[in-house]
C-alpha positions as CSV (number, residue, x, y, z in Angstrom):
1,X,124.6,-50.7,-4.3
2,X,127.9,-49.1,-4.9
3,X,128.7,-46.7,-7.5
4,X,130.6,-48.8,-9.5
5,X,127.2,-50.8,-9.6
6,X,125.2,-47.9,-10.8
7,X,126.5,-47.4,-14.2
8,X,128.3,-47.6,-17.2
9,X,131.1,-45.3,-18.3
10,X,133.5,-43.0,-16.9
11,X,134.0,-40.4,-14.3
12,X,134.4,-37.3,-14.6
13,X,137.6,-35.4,-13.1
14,X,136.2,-32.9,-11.2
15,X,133.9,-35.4,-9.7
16,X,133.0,-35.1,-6.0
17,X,136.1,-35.7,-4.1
18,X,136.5,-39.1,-3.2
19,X,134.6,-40.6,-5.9
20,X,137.0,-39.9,-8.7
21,X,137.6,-44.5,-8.1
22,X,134.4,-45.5,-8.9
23,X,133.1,-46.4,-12.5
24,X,129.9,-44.9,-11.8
25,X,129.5,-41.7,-12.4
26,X,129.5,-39.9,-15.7
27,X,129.7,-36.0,-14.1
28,X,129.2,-34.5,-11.7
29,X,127.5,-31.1,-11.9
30,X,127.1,-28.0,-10.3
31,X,125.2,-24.8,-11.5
32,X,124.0,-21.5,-9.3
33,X,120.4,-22.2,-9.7
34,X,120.9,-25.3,-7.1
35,X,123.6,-23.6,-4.7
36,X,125.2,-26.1,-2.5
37,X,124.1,-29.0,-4.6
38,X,126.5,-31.3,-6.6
39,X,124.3,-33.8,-9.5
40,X,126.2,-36.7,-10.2
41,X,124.9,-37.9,-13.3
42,X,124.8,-41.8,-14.0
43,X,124.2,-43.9,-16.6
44,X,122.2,-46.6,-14.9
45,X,122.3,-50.5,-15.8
46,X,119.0,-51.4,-14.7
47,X,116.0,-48.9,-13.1
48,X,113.2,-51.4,-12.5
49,X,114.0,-52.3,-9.1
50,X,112.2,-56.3,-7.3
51,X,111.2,-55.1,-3.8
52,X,112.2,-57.9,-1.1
53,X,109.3,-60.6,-0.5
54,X,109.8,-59.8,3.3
55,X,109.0,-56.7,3.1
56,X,105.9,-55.0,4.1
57,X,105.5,-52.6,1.5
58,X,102.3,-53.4,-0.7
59,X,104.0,-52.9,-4.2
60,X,106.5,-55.7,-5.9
61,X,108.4,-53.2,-8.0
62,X,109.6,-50.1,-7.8
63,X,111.6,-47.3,-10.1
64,X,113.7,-44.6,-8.4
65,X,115.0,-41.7,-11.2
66,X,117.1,-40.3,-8.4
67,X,119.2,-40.7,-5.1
68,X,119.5,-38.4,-2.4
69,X,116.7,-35.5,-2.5
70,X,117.0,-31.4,-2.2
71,X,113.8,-32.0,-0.1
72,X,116.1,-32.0,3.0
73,X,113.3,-33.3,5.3
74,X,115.2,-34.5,8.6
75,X,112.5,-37.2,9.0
76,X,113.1,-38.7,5.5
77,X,113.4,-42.8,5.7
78,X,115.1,-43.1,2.7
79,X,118.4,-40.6,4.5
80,X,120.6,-44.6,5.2
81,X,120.3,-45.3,1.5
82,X,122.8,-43.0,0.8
83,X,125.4,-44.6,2.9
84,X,125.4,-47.8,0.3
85,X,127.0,-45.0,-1.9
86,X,129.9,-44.3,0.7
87,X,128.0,-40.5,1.5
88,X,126.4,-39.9,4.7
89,X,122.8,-39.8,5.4
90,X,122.8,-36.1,6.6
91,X,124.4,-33.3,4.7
92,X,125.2,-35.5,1.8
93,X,121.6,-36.9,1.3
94,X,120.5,-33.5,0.9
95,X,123.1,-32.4,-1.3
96,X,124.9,-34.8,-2.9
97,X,122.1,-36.2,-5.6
98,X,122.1,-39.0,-7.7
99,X,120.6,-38.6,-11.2
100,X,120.0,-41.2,-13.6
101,X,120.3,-39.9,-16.7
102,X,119.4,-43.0,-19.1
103,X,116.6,-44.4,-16.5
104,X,113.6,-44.0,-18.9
105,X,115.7,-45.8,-21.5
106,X,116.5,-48.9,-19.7
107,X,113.2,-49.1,-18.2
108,X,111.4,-49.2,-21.9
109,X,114.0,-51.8,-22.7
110,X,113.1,-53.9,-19.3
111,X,109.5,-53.5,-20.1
112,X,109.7,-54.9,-23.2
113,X,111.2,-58.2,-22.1
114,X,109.1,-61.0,-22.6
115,X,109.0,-62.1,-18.9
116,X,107.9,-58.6,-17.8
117,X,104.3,-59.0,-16.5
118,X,103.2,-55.9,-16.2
119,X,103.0,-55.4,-12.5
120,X,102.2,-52.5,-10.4
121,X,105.1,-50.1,-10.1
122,X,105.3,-47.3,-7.5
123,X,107.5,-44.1,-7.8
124,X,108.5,-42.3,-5.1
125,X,109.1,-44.8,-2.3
126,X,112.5,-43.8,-2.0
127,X,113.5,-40.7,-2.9
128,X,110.8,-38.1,-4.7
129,X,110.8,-38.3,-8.3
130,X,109.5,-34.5,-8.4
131,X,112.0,-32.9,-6.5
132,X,113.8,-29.6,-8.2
133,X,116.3,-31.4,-10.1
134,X,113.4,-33.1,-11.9
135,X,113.0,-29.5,-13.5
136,X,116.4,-29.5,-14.8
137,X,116.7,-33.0,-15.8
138,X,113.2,-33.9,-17.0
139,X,113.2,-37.7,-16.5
140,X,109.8,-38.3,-15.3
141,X,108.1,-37.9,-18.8
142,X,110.1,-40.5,-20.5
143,X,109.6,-42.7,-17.6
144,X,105.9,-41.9,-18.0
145,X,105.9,-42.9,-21.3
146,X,107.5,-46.0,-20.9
147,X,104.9,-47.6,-18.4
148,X,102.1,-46.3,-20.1
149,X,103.1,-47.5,-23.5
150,X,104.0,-51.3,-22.0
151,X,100.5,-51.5,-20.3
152,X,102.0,-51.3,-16.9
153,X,100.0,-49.4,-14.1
154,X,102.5,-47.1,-11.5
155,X,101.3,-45.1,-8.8
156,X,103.6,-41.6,-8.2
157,X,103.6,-39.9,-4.6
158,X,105.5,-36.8,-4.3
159,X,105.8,-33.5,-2.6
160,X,106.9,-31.9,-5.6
161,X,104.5,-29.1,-7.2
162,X,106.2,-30.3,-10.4
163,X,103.5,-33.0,-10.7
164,X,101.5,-30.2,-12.5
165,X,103.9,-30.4,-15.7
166,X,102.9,-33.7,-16.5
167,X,99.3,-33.6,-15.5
168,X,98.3,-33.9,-19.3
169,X,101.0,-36.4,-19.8
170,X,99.1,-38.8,-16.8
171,X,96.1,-37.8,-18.2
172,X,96.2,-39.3,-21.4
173,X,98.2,-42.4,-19.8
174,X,95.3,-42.9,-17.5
175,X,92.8,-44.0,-20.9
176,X,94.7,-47.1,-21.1
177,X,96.6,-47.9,-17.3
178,X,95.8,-47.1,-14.7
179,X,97.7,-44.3,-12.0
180,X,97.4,-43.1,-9.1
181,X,98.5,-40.2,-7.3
182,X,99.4,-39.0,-3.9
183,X,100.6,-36.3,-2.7
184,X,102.6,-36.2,0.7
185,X,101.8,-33.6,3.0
186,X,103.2,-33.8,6.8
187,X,103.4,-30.0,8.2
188,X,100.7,-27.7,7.6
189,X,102.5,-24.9,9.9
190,X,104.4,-22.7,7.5
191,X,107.4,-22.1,10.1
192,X,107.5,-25.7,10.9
193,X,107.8,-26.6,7.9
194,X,110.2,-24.4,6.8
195,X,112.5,-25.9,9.3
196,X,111.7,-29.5,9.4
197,X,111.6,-29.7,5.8
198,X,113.4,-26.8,4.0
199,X,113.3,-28.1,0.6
200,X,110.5,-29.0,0.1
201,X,107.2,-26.7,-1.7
202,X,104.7,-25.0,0.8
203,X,101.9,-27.0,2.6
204,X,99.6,-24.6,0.6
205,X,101.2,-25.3,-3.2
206,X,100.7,-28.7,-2.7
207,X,97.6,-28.6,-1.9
208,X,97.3,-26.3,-4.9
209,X,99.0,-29.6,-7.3
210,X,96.2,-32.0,-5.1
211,X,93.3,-29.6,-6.8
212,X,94.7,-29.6,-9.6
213,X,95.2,-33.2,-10.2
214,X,91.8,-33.6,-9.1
215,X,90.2,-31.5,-11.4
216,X,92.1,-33.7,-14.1
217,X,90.1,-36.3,-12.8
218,X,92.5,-38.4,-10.8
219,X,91.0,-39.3,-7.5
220,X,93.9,-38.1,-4.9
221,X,95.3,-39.8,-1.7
222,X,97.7,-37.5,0.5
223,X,99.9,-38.6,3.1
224,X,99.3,-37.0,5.9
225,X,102.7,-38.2,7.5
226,X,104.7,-38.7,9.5
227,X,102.6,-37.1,12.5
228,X,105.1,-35.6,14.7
229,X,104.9,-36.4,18.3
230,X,103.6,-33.2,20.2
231,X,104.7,-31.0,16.9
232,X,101.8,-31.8,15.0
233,X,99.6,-34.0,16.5
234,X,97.2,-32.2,18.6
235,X,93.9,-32.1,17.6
236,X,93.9,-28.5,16.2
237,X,96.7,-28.9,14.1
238,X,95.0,-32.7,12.9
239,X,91.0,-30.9,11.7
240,X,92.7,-28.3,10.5
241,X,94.7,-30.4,8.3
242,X,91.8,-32.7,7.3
243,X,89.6,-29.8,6.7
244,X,92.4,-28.8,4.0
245,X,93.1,-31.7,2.4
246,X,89.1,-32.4,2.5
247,X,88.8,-28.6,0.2
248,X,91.8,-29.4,-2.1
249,X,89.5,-32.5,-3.3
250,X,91.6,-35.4,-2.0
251,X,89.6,-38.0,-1.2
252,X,91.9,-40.4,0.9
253,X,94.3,-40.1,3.5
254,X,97.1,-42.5,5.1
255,X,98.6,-41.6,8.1
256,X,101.3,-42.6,10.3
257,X,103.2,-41.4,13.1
258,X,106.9,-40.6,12.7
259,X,109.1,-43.8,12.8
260,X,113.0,-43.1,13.0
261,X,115.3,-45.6,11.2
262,X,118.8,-45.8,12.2
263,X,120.6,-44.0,9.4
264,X,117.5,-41.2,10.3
265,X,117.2,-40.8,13.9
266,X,120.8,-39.2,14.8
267,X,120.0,-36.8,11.6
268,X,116.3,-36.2,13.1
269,X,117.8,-35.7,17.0
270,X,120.4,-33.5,15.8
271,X,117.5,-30.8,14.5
272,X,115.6,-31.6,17.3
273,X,118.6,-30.6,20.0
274,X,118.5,-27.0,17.9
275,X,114.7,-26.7,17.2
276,X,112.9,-27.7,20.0
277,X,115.7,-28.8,22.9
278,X,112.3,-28.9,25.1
279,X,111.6,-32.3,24.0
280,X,114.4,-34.1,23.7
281,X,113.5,-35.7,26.9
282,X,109.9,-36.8,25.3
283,X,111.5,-37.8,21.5
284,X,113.9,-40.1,23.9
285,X,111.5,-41.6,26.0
286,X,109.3,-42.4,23.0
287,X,112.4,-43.9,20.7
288,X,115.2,-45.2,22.9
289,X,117.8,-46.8,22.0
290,X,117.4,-48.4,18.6
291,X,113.9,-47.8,18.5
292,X,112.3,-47.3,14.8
293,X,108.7,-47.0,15.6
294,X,106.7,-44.7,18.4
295,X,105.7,-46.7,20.8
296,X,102.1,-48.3,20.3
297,X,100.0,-47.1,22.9
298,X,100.7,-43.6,20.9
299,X,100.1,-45.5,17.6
300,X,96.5,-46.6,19.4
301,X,96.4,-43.1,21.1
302,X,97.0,-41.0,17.8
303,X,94.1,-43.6,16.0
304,X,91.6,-43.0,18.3
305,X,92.4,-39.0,17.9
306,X,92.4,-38.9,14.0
307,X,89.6,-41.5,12.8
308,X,86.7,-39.3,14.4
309,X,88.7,-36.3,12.5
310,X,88.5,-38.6,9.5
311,X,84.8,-39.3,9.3
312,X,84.0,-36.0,10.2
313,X,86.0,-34.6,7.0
314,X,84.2,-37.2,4.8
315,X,87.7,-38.5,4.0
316,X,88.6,-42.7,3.1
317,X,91.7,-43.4,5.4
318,X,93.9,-45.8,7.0
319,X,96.8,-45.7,9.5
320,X,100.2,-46.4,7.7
321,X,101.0,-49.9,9.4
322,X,96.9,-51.1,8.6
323,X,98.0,-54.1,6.6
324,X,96.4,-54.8,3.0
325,X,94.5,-57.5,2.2
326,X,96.7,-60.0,0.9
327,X,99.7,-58.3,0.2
328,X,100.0,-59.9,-3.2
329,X,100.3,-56.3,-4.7
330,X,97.8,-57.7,-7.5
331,X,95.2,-56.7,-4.9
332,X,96.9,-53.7,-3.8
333,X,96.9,-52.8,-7.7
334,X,93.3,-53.5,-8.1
335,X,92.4,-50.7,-5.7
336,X,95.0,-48.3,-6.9
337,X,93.0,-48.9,-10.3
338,X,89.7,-48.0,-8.6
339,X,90.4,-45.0,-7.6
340,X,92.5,-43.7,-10.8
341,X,88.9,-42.3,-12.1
342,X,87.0,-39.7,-11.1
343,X,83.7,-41.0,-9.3
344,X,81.8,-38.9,-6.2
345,X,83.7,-38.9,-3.1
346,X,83.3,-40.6,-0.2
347,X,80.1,-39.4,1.6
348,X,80.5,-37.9,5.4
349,X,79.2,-39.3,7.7
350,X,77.3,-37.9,10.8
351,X,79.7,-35.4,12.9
352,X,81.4,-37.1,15.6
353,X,81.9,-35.9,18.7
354,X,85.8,-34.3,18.5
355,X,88.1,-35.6,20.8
């Protein structure tokens, strides 16, 4: 999707340079509260967006208010998705964000077309709906709105502590669709994190925004991924995650192990080679060449390590590439309903042996 296929109207003449061509952007915007950061504001054509049938992803539909994300995480999938806007997947995804302005307006339009039949839609697949622009901007409540008034039910994961804002909002939305939530936590080590995701709101505050969410009696998941290969996968840093995510009040995890897609992986090396030059020699032997995934003896390996951790936690979970029952996302939709109300958590069961 190019720019000139992202909007209507003009462009603005102090526009990034480079972009001044395309029909696409309205502004582009830069304010001392976001140093570094340039918001090109669009005025989108169409915001629900028809996932590919091949694709793995349990959903059908999807709605993305932004491009690019201040997040910065160097692991992010969605960093080669910025190239189909002629900006690169490193410094630009971080910087350079897409914002469209007019989303919730053309989704309440598309949701009200006869053939729309009110399928599960998922926010934040792509780029996170609650990152800090969402404070200036303030598109998720009209996009709230929309679903929730059209009978359609949308499940949101973020890292964004912003989720708290519209807690009420999702609240009241939940009496008559239903939502899920999820909140996506990879790093629990402060410095870590710091580095491997420098956008992006404390381990600790979002496990502050998974309480809270429970306590408005949404039923939480959290995504604890990706697990970084000898950064956080040991089986310290794994309970002592679990045991966290267990006290917030989540009562689900999904994990996965890092996977590294092309627009990704020279991003991911490159603060890698900086960070941690002591295992460039492992991250190479585990993703050569054009490899995406880690390999899957270390998929099998990392299972075997985190399902005791699971059951002793008393937390539901599933490894990332666990296929759902027939993907028709009608079933997928079903159990994103069930768990939308509060009901008692998943008992533990007896403690494993930790290994």
């Amino acid at each position: 999707m190019r720019w000139q296929g992202q909007s209507l109207g003009s462009t603005d003449a102090d526009a990034l340079a480079g972009l001044e061509g395309f029909g696409g952007v309205v502004r582009s915007v830069t304010t001392p509260e976001f140093a570094g950061m340039t918001f090109h504001e669009v005025l989108c054509r169409s915001a629900l967006n028809r996932v590919p049938g091949a694709s793995a992803m349990p959903f059908d539909w999807t709605v993305n208010p932004y491009r690019g994300c201040s997040h910065a995480c160097v692991y992010c999938f969605a960093r080669g998705t910025h190239t189909y806007l002629e900006l690169d997947s490193g410094r630009d995804f971080d910087s350079q964000v897409v914002v469209k302005v007019n989303v919730a307006e053309v989704l309440a339009n598309e949701l009200r077309r006869g053939s729309w039949g009110r399928e599960h839609v998922a926010l934040g697949t792509n780029t996170d709906p609650y990152q800090r622009a969402e404070g200036r901007y303030r598109l998720m409540p009209g996009v709230i709105d929309a679903l929730a008034s059209s009978g359609t039910p949308f499940s949101i994961l973020t890292k964004g502590t912003l989720l708290r804002r519209d807690l009420p909002m999702l609240r009241e939305a939940s009496t008559s669709v239903a939502i899920s939530l999820a909140m996506s936590i990879a790093v629990f080590d402060d410095a870590l994190q710091g580095s491997v995701e420098p956008g992006t709101p404390t381990a600790q505050a979002r496990l502050e925004t998974v309480r809270a969410a429970t306590e408005a009696g949404f039923r939480v998941t959290v995504f604890l991924m990706p697990v970084l290969p000898h950064l956080t996968d040991s089986v310290a840093a794994l309970d002592d995650a679990l045991r966290r995510i267990r006290e917030a009040g989540a009562v689900r995890v999904v994990y996965g192990a890092l996977h590294l897609r092309p627009g990704v992986k020279p991003w991911f090396f490159q603060w890698l080679s900086q960070s941690r030059p002591d295992l460039m020699s492992s991250y190479r032997a585990l993703y050569p060449g054009a490899a995406v995934n880690a390999p899957k003896p270390y998929r099998q390996w990392l299972a075997r390590r985190i399902r005791p951790l699971l059951r002793h936690h008393g937390l539901d979970g599933r490894a990332e590439e666990e296929p759902v029952r027939a993907r028709p996302v009608r079933a997928h939709a079903t159990a994103l309903a069930a768990a939308s109300v509060r009901t008692t958590g998943p008992r533990a069961e007896a403690q494993p042996r930790l290994f």
